[in-house]
CHARMM-style PDB file with segment names, atoms N, HN, CA, C and O in Angstrom:
ATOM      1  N   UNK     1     165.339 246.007 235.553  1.00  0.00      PROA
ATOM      2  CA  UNK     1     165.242 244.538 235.472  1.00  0.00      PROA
ATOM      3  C   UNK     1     164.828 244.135 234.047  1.00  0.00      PROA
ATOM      4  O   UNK     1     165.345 243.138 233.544  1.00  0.00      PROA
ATOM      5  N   UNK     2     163.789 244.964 233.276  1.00  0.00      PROA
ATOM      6  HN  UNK     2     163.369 245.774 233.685  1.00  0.00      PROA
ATOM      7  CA  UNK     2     163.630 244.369 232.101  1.00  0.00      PROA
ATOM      8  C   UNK     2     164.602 244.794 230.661  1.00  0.00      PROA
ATOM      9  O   UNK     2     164.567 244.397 229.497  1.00  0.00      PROA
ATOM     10  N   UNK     3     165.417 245.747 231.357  1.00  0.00      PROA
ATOM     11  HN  UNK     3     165.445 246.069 232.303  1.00  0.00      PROA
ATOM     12  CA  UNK     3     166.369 246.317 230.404  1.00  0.00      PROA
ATOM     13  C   UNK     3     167.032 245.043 230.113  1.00  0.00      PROA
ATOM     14  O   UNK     3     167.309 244.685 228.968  1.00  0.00      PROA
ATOM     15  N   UNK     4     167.310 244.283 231.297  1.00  0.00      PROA
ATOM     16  HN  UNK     4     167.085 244.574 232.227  1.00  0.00      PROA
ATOM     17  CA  UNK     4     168.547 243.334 231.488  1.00  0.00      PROA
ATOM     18  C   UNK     4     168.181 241.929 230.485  1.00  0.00      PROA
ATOM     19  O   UNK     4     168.873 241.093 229.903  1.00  0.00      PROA
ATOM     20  N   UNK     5     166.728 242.171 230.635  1.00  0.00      PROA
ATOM     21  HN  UNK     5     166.166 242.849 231.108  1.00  0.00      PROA
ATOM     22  CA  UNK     5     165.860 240.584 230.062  1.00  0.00      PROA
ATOM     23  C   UNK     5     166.014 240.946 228.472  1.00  0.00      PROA
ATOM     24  O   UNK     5     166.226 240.075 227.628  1.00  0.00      PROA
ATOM     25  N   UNK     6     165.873 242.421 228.150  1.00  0.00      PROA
ATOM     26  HN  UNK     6     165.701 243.128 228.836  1.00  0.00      PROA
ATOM     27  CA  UNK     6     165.919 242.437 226.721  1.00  0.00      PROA
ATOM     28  C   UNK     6     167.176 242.378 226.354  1.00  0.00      PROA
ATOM     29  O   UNK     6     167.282 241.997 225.188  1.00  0.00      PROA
ATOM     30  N   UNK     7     168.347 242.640 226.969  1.00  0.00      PROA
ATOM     31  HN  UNK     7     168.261 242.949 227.916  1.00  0.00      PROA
ATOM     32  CA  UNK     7     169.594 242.897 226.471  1.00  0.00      PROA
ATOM     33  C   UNK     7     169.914 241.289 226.311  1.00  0.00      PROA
ATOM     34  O   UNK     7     170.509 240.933 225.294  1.00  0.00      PROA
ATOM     35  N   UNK     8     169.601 240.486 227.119  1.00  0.00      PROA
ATOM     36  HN  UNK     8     169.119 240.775 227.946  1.00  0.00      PROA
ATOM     37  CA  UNK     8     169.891 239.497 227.263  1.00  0.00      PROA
ATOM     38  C   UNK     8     169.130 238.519 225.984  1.00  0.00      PROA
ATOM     39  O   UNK     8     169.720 237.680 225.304  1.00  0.00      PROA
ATOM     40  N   UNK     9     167.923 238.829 225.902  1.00  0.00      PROA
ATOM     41  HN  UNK     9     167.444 239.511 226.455  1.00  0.00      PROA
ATOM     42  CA  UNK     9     167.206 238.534 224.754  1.00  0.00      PROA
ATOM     43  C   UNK     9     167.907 238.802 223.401  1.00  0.00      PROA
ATOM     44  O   UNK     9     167.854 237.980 222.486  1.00  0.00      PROA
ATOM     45  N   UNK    10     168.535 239.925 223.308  1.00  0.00      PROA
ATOM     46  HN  UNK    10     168.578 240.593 224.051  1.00  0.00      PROA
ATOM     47  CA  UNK    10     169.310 240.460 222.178  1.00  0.00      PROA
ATOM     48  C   UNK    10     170.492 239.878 221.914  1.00  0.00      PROA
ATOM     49  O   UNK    10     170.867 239.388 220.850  1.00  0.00      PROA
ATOM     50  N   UNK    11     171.075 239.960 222.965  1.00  0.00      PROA
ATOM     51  HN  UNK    11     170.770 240.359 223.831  1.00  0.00      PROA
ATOM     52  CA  UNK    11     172.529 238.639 223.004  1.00  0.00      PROA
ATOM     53  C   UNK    11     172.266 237.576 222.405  1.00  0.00      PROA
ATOM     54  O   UNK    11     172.877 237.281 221.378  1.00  0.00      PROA
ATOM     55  N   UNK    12     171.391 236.857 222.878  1.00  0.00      PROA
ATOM     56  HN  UNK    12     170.894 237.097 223.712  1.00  0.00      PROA
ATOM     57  CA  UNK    12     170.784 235.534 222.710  1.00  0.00      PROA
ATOM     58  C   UNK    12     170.403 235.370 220.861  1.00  0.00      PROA
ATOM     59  O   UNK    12     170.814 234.621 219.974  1.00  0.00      PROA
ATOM     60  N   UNK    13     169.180 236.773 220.939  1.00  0.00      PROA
ATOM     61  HN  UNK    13     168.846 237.380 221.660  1.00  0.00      PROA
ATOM     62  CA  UNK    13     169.369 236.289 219.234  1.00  0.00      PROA
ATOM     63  C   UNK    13     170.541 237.222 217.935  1.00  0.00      PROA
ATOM     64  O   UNK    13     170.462 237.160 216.708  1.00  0.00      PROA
ATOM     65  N   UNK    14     171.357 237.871 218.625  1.00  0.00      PROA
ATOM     66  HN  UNK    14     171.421 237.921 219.622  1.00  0.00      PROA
ATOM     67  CA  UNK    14     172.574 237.867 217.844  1.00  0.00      PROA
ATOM     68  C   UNK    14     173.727 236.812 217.792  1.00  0.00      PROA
ATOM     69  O   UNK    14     174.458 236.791 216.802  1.00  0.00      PROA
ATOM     70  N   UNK    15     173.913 235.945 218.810  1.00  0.00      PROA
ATOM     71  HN  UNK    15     173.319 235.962 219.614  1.00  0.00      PROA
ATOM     72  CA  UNK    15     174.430 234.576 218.786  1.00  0.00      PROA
ATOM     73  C   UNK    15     173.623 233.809 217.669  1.00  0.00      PROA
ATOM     74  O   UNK    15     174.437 233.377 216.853  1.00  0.00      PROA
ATOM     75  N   UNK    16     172.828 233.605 217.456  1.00  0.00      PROA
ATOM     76  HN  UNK    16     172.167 233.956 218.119  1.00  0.00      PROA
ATOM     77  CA  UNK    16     171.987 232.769 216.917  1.00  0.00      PROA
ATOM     78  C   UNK    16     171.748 233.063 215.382  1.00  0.00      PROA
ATOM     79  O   UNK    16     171.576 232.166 214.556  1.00  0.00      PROA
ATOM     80  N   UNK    17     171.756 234.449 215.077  1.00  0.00      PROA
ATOM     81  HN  UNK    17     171.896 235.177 215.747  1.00  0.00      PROA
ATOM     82  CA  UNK    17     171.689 234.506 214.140  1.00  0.00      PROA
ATOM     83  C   UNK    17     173.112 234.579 213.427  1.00  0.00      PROA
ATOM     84  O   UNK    17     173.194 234.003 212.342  1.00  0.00      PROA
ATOM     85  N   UNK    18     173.932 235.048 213.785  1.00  0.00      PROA
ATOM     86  HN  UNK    18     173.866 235.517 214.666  1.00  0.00      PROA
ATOM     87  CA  UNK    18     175.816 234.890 213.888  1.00  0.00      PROA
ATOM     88  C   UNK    18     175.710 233.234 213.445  1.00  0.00      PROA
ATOM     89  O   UNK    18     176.278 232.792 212.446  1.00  0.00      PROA
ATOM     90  N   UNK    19     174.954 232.480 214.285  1.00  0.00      PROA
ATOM     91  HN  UNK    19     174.492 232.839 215.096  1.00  0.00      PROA
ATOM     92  CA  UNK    19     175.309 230.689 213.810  1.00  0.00      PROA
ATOM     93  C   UNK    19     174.914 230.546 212.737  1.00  0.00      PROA
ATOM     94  O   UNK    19     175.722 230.059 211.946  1.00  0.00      PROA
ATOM     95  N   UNK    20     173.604 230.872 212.246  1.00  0.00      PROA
ATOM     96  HN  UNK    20     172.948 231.268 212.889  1.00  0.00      PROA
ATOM     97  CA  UNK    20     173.074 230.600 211.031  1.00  0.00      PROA
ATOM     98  C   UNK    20     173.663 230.858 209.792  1.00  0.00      PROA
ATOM     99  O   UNK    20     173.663 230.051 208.863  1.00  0.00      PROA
ATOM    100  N   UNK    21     174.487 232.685 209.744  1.00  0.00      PROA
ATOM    101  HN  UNK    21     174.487 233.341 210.499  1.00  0.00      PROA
ATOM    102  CA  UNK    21     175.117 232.900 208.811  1.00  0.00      PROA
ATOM    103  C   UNK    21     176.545 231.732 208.789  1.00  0.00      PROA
ATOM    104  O   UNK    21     176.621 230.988 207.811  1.00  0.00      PROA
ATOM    105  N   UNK    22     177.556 231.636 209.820  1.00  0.00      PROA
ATOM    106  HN  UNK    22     177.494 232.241 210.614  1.00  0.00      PROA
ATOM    107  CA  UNK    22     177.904 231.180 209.791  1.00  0.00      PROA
ATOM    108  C   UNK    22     178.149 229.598 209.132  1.00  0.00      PROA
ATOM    109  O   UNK    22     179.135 229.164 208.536  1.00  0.00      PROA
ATOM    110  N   UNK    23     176.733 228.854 209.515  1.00  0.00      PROA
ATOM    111  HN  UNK    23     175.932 229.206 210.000  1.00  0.00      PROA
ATOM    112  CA  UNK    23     176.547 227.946 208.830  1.00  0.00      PROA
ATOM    113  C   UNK    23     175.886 227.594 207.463  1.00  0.00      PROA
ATOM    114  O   UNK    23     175.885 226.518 206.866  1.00  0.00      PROA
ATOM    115  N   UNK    24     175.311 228.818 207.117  1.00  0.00      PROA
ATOM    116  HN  UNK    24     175.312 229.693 207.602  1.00  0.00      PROA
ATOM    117  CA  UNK    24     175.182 228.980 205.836  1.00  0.00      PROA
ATOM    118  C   UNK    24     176.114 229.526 204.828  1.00  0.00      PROA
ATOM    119  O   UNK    24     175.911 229.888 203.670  1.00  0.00      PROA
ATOM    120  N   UNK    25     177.374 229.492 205.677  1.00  0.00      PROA
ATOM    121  HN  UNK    25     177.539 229.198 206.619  1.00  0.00      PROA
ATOM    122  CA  UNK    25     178.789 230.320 204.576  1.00  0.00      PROA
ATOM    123  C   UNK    25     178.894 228.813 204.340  1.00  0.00      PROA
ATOM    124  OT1 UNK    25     179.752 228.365 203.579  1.00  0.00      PROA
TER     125      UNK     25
END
């Protein structure tokens, strides 16, 4: 169960940081 919360956590901030670069190109 907490594998799932971190993977999910990880998703969450590789989206996020993906936006930032993105919006900083």
């Amino acid at each position: 169960m907490k594998i799932k919360e971190q993977t999910r956590k990880l998703a969450a901030g590789c989206s996020k940081h993906r936006f930032e670069v993105a919006d900083g190109s």
